[in-house]
C-alpha positions as MATLAB code, in Angstrom:
seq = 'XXXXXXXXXXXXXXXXXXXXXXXXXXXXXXXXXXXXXXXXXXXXXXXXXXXXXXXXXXXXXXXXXXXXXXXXXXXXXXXXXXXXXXXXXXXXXXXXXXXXXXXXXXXXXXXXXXXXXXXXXXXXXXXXXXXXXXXXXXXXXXXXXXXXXXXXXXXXXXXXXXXXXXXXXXXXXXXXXXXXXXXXXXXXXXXXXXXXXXXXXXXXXXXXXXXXXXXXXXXXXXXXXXXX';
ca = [
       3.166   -4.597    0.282;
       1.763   -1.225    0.501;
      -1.731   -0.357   -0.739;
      -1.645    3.127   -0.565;
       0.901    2.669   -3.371;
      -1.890    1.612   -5.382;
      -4.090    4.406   -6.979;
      -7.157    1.743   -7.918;
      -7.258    0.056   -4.478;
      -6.277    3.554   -2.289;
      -9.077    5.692   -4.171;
     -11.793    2.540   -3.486;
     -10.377    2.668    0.304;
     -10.744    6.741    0.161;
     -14.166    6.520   -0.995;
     -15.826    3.744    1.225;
     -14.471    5.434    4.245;
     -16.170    8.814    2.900;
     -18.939    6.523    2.450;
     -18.669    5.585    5.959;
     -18.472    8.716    7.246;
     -21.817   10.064    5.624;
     -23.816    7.327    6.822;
     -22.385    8.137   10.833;
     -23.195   11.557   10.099;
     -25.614   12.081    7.648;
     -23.989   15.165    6.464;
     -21.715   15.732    3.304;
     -19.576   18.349    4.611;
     -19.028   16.471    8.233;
     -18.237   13.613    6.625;
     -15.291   15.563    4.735;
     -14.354   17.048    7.624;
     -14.462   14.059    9.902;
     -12.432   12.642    6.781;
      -9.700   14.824    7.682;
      -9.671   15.193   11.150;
     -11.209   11.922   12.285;
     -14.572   10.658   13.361;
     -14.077   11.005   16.894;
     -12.397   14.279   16.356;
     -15.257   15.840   15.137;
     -17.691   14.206   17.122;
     -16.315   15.407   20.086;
     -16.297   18.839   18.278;
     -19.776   18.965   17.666;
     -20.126   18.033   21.328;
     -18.101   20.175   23.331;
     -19.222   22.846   20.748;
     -23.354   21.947   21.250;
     -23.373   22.356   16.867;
     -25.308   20.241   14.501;
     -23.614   21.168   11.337;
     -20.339   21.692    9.897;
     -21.130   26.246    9.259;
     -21.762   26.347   13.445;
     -18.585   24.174   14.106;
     -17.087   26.831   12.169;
     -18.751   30.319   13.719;
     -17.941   28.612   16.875;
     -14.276   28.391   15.823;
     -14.378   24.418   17.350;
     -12.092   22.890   14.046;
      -8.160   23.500   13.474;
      -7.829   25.447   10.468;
      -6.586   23.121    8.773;
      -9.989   21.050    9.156;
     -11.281   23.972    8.587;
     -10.085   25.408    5.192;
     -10.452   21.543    3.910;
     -13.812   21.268    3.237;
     -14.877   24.252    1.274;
     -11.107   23.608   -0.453;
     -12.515   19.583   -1.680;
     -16.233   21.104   -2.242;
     -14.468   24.252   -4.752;
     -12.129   21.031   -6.120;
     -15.741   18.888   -7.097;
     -17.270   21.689   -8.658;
     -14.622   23.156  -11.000;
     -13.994   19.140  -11.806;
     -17.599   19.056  -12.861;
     -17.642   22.149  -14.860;
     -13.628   22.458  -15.489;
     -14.237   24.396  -19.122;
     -16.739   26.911  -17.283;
     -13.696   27.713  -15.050;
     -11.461   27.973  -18.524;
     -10.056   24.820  -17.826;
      -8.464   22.528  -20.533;
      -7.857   18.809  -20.068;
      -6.479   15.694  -21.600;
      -7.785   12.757  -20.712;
      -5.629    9.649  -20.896;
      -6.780    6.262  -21.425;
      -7.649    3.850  -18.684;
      -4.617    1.723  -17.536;
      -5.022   -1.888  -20.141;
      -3.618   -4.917  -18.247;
      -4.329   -8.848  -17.296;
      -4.936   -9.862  -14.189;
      -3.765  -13.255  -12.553;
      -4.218  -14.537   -9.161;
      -1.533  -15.734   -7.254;
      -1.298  -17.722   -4.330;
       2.728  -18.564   -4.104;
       5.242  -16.305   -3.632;
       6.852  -15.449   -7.024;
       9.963  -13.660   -7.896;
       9.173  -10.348   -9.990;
      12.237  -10.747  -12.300;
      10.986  -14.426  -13.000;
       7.599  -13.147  -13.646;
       8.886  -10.250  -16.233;
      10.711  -13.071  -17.611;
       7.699  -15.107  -18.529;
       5.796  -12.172  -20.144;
       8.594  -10.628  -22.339;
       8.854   -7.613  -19.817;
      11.199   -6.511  -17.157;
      10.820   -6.153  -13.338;
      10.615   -2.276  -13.563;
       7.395   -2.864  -15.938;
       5.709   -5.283  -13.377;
       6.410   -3.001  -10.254;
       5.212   -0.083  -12.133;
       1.830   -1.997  -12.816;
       2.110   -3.090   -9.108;
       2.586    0.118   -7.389;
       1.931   -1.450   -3.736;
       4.349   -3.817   -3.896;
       7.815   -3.217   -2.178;
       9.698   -6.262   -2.323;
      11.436   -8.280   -5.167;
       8.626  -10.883   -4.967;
       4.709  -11.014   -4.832;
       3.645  -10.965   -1.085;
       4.339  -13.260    1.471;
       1.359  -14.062    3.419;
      -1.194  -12.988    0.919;
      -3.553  -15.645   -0.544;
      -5.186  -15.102   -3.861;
      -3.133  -11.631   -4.574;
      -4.560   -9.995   -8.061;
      -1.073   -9.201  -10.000;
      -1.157   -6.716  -12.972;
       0.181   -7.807  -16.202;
       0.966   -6.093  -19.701;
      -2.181   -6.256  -21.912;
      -2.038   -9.751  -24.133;
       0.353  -11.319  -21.937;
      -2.023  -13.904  -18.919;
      -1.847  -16.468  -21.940;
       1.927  -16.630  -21.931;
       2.308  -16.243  -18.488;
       0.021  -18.814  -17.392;
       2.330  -21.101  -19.934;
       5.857  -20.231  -18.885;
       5.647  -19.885  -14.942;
       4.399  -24.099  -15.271;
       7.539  -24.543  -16.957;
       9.425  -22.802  -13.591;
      10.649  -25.055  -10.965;
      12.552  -22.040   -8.755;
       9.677  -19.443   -8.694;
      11.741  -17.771   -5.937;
      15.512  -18.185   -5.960;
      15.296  -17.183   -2.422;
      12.100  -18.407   -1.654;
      14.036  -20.806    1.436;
      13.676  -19.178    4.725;
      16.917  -19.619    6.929;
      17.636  -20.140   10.703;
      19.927  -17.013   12.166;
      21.204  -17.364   15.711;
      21.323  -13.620   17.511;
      24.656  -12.987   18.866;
      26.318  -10.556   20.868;
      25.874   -6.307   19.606;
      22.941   -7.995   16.657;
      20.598   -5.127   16.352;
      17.977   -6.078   13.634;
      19.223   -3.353   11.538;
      22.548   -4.846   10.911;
      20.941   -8.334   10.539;
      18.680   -7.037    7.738;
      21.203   -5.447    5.761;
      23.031   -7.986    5.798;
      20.874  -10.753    4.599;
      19.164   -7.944    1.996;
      16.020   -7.770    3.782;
      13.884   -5.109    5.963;
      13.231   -4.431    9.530;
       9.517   -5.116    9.354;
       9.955   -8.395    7.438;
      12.232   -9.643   10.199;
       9.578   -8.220   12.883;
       6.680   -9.682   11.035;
       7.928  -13.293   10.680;
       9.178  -13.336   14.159;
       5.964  -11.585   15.798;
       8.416   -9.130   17.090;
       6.616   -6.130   18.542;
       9.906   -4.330   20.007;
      12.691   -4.090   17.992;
      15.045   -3.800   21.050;
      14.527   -7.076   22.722;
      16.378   -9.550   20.631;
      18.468  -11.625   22.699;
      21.647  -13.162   22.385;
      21.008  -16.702   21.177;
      17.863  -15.898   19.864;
      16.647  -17.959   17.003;
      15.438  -15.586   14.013;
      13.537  -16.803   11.321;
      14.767  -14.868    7.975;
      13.473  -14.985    4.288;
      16.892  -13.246    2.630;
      16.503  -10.834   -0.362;
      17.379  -11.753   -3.814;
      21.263  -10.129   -4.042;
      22.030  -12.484   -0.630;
      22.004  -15.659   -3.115;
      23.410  -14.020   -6.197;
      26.351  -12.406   -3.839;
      26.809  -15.965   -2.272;
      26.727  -17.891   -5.432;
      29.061  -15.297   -7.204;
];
């Protein structure tokens, strides 16, 4: 799962840390520039620099540009927002995303779920931005899925009727042999890298050893390709 994906739960993120940032500093425009090039970054530019505000950082020339031409960029950003038709500006607004909301706390297959609700898997993962994989996270209690407006009812009624929620829910034992990198191994059980890493606690990727017992949750197309 990726978050950032997500343009509700990214922009909340975005904002607290802003948040954040203006209560360390008490200052608007060091909080937008500590936004973008750190807390500690600026900190130890207003040190090193002996300035109080964000204008002496800047007559002292103690930011990258880049820092730099960011905050008068995001302040000139909120102000034509604000006044957008002052500026000649013309915009349509579209309507707030409509969905239901369920909260899961097993792993679920996305095509089953699309199945339930009358939808396909594209739909769901297009409600779902953050998520990656062909299933709802694994080790993630209570995750909030997005469904199509009208459809919780229906859903709620047709996963109870599902005995498989995950066709390759199973996790399987692999045994690391001789030239396994976890590369190959991925591919070839239709998995990633980091899901291999993650339910191993593997920190380096280049100390697998030969006879190594690998704990692997195979992708969807593994069972389909096996029971084809």
């Amino acid at each position: 799962i990726d978050e950032r994906k997500d343009p509700e739960k990214s922009t909340r993120a975005a904002l607290k840390f802003l948040k954040d940032l203006h209560t360390w500093f008490n200052d608007w425009h060091l909080a937008l520039a500590a936004y973008n090039r750190g807390q500690r970054g600026i900190g130890s530019d207003l040190k090193f620099s002996k300035s109080v505000n964000f204008n002496q950082l800047v007559e002292r020339e103690a930011l990258p540009k880049e820092t730099e031409n960011f905050v008068p960029k995001f302040m000139a950003c909120v102000i034509i927002g604000e006044n957008y038709q002052d500026y000649g500006f013309s915009l349509d607004f579209e309507e707030p995303l409509n969905y239901d909301e369920v909260v899961l706390d097993e792993v679920i297959d996305l095509e089953v779920i699309a199945k339930c609700v009358g939808t396909t898997e594209a739909e769901i993962k297009k409600l779902n931005p953050a998520l990656r994989a062909w299933c709802t996270p694994r080790n993630y209690s209570s995750f909030k899925l997005k469904l199509p407006p009208g459809t919780k009812e229906r859903f709620i009624i047709n996963i109870a009727k599902v005995k498989d929620l995950t066709p390759g829910r199973g996790f399987i034992r692999y045994k690391v042999r001789k030239g396994d990198i976890l590369g190959t191994i991925a591919r070839k059980y239709y998995t990633t890298v980091y899901a291999i890493k993650r339910d191993n606690k593997i920190r380096n990727i280049n100390r697998i050893r030969i006879g190594q017992i690998l704990i692997i949750r195979p992708g969807r197309k593994y069972f389909h390709k096996k029971s084809g």
